[in-house]
C-alpha positions as CSV (number, residue, x, y, z in Angstrom):
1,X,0.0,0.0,0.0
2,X,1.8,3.2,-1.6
3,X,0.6,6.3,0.8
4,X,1.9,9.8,1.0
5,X,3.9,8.5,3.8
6,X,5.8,5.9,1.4
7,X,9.9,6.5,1.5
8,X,11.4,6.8,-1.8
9,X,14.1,5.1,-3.7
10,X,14.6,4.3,-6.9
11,X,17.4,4.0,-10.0
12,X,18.6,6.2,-11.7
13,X,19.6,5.9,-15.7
14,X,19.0,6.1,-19.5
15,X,17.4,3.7,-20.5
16,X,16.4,2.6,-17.5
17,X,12.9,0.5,-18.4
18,X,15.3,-2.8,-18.4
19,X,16.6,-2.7,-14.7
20,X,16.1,-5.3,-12.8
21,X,16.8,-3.7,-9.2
22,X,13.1,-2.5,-8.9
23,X,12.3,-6.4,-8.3
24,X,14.9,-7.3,-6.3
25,X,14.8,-4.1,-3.8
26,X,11.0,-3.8,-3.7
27,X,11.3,-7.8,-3.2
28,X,12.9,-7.3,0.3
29,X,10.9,-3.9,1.1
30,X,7.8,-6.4,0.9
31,X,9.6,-8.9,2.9
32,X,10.8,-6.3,6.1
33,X,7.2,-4.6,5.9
34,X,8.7,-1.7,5.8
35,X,6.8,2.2,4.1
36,X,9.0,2.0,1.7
37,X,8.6,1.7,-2.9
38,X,11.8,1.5,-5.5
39,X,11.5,3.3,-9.0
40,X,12.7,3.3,-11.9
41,X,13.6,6.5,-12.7
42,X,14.2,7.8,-16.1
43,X,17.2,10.9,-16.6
44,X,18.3,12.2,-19.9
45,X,22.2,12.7,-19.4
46,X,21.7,16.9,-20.0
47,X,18.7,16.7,-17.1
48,X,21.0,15.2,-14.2
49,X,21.9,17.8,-12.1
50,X,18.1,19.4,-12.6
51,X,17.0,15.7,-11.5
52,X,18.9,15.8,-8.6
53,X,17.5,18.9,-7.4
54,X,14.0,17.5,-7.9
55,X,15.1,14.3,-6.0
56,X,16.1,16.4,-3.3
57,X,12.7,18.7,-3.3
58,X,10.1,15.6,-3.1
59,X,13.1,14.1,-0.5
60,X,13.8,10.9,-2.1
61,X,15.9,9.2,0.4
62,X,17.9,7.7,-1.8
63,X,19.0,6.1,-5.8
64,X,21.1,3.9,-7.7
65,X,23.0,5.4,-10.8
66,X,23.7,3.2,-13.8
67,X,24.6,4.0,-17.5
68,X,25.5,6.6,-18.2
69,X,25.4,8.7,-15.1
70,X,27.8,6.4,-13.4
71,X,31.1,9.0,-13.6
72,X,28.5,12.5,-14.7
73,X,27.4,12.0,-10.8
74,X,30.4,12.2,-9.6
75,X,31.0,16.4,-9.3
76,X,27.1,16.6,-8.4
77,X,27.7,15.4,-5.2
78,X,29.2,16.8,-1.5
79,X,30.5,13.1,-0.6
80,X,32.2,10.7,-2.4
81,X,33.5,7.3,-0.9
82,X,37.3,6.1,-1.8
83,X,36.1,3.5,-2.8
84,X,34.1,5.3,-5.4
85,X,36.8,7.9,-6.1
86,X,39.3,5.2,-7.2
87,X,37.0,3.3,-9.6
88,X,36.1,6.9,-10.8
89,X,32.1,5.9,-10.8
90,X,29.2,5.6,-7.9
91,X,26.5,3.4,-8.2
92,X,24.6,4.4,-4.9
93,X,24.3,7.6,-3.2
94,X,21.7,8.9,-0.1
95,X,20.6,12.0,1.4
96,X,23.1,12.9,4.6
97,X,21.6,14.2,7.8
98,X,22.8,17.7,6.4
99,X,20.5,16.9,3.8
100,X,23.4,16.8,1.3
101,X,23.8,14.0,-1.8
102,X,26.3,11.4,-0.1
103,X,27.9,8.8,-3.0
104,X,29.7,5.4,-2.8
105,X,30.2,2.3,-5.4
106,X,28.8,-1.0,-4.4
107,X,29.5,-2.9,-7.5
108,X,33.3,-3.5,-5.6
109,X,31.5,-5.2,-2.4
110,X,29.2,-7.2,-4.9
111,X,32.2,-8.5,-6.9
112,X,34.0,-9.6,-4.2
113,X,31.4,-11.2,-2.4
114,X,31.0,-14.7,-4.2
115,X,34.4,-14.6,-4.4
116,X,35.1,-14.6,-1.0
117,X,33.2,-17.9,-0.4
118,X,36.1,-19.6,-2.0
119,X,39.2,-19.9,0.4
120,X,42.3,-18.9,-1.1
121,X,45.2,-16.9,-0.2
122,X,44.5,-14.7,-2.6
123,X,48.1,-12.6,-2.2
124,X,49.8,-15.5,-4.4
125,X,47.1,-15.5,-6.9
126,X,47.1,-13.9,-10.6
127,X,43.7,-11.9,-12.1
128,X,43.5,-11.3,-15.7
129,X,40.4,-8.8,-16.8
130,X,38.9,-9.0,-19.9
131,X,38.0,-5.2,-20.8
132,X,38.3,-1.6,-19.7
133,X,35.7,0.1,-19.3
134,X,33.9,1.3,-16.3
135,X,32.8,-2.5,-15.2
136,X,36.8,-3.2,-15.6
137,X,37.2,-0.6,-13.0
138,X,35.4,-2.2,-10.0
139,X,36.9,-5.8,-10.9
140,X,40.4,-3.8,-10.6
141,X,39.7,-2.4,-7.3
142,X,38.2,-5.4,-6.4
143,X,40.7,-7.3,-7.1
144,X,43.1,-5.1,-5.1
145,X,41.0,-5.2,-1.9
146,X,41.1,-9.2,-2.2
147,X,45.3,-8.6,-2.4
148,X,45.8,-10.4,-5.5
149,X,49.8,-10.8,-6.2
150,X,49.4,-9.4,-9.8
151,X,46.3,-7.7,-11.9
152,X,46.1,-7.6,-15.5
153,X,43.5,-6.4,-17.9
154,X,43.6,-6.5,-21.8
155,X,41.5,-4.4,-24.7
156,X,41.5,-4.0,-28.1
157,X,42.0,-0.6,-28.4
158,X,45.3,0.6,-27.2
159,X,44.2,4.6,-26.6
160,X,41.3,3.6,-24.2
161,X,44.3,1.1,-22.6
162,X,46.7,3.7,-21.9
163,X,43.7,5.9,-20.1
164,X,42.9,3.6,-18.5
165,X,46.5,2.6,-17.5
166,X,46.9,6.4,-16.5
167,X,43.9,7.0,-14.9
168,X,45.4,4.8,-12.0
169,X,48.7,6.6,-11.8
170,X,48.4,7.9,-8.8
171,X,46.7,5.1,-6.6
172,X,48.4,2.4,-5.3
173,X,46.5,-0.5,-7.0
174,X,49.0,0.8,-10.0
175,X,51.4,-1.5,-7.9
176,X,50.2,-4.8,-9.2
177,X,48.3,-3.4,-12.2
178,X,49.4,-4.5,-15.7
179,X,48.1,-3.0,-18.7
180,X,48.3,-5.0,-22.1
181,X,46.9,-5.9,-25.7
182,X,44.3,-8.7,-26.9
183,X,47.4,-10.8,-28.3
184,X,48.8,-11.4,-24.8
185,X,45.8,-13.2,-23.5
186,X,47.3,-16.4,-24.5
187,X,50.5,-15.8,-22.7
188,X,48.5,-14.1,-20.0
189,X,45.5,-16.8,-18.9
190,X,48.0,-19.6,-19.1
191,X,49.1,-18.3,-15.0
192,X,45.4,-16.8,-14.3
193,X,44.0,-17.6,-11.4
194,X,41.3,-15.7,-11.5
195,X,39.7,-14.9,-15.4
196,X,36.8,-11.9,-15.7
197,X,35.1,-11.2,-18.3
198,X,33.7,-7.3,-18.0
199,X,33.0,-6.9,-21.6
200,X,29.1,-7.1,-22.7
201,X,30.0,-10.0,-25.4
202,X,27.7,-13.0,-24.7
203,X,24.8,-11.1,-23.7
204,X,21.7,-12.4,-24.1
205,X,20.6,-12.0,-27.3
206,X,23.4,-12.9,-28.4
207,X,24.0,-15.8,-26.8
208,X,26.7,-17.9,-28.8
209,X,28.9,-15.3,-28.6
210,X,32.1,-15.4,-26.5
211,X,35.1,-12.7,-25.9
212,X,37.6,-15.9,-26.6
213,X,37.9,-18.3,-28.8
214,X,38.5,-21.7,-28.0
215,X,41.8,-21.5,-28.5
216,X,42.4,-18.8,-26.0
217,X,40.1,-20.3,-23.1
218,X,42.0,-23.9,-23.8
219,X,44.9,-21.8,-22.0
220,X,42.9,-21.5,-18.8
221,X,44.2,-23.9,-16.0
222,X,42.0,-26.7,-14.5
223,X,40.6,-24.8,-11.0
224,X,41.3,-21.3,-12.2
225,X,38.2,-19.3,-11.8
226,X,36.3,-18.0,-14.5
227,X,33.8,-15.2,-13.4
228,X,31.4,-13.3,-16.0
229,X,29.5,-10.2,-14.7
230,X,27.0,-11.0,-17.3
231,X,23.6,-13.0,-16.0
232,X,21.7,-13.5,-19.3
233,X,22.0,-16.3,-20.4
234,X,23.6,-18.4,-17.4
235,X,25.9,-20.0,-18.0
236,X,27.1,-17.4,-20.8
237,X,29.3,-19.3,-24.0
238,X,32.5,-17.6,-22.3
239,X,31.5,-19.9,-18.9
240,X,30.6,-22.7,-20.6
241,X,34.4,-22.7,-22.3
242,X,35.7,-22.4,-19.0
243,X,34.1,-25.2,-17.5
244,X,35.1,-27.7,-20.4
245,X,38.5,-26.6,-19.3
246,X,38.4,-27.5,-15.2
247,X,37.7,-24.0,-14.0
248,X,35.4,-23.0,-11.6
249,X,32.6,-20.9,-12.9
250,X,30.8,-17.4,-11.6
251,X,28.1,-15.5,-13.2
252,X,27.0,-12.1,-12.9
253,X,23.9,-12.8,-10.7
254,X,25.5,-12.9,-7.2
255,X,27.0,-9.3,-8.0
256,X,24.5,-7.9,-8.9
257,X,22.1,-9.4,-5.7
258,X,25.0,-8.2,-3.1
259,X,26.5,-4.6,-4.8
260,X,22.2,-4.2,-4.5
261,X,21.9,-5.5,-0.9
262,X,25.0,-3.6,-0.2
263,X,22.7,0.0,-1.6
264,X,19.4,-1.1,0.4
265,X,21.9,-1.8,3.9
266,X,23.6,2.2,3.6
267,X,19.9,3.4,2.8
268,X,18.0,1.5,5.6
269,X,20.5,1.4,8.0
270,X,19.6,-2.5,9.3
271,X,19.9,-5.9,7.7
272,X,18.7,-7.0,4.7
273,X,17.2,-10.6,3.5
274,X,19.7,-11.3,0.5
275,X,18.2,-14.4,0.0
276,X,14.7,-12.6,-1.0
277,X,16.4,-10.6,-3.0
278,X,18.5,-13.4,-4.8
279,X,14.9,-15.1,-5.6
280,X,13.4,-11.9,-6.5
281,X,15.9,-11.5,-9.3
282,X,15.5,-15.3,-10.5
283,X,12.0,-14.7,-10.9
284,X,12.2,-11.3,-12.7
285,X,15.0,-13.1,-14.9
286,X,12.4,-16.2,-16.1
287,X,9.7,-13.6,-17.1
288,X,11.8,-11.2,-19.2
289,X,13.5,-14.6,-20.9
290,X,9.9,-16.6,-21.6
């Protein structure tokens, strides 16, 4: 029951009709009986700033940000977490007791999560990254945070590699960051650990897609871990390679469940039921795929 005493949340993006975090988040709302309803909200790029003035008038207590208002946010708002200040992007931000727009990025703390549940030591392992764009940038930082010994990511285009070498010049992930092209991946997932895929190839609808070939996934060794932040279709072609080969497979599901029960934690300030949410998100998934 939606009154005029309902809290507000909601995601922010353009487009924006395709989200799926108004199932999962109004999923658990339902579940802690709480006043609360989750939109979908939609913002032209050239309307964000205007938006968030609005937001802050009808006092919205708080918003995701996805494409492409991931890294426009950014200036727009008073506080920025580290977190989200070295991935360059915030996903999540709330209204501060000073009434101010506070920001953070949750996609690190969801693609960590399912990775935690496997016990390694984590400071002698190897990551290799496929991509470098904005989702490559919370895979690097979560990477760091797990300590792994070495951290390499590989594109095809060689200007957006060397911004995106730069661009971490002055943190100290730049350490064990390693910056190369697509011809290295042989070479490079031979000693990985730990292979992500951060690149939108294999989405569903184009599911027989892959970003290797079969020759380049052959490399992979048995009980490496390959992880694909995709979630349509599960398992993606690039997962199903990797399982052929021995290695232990993770799809995009789980981050996108915990980065989102990370949000809904920082904006209601008490637990949440991940589980609910995790089922919420299945059964979103098997309507938009019927």
């Amino acid at each position: 029951m939606i009154t005029g005493n309902t809290k507000l949340l909601g995601v922010i993006g353009h487009p924006v009709e395709h989200s799926l975090s108004p199932a999962m988040h109004n999923g658990a709302i339902a579940h802690l009986g709480i006043d609360y309803v989750y939109l979908p909200l939609p913002v032209k790029p050239e309307d964000l700033e205007v938006a968030l003035n609005g937001f802050a008038a009808i006092g919205l207590k708080g918003f995701n940000v996805t494409i492409p208002h991931k890294q426009a946010i950014l200036p727009l708002l008073t506080e920025v977490s580290q977190i989200a200040q070295a991935v360059g992007a915030v996903n999540t931000v709330w209204r501060t007791e000073d009434l101010l727009w506070a920001g953070t990025n949750t996609d690190v703390e969801g693609f960590i999560a399912p990775l935690k549940t496997y016990k390694r030591d984590w400071s002698q392992k190897i990551a290799v990254i496929l991509g470098n764009g904005g989702a490559a940038r919370a895979a690097v930082a979560g990477c760091a945070q797990l300590g792994c010994a070495e951290i390499h990511i590989t594109g095809r285009n060689q200007l957006k590699l060397q911004q995106f070498s730069n661009s971490w010049n002055n943190s100290p992930i730049s350490v064990n960051l390693h910056v190369h092209s697509w011809e290295k991946l042989p070479e490079l997932i031979a000693h990985a650990d730990l292979l992500v895929n951060t690149t939108p190839i294999g989405m569903y609808p184009q599911v027989e897609q892959s970003p290797l070939s079969a020759g380049e996934i052959a490399q992979l060794p048995v009980g490496a871990i390959a992880y694909d932040l995709i979630y349509t279709p599960s398992p993606t072609q690039f997962l199903q390679q990797a399982q052929k080969q021995g290695a232990v497979t993770i799809d995009g599901l789980e981050m996108l469940v915990q980065q989102g029960a990370a949000a809904l934690k920082i904006w209601l300030q008490q637990p949440v039921p991940v589980e609910i949410m995790r089922q919420a998100l299945h059964q979103q998934l098997g309507t938009v795929l019927r």
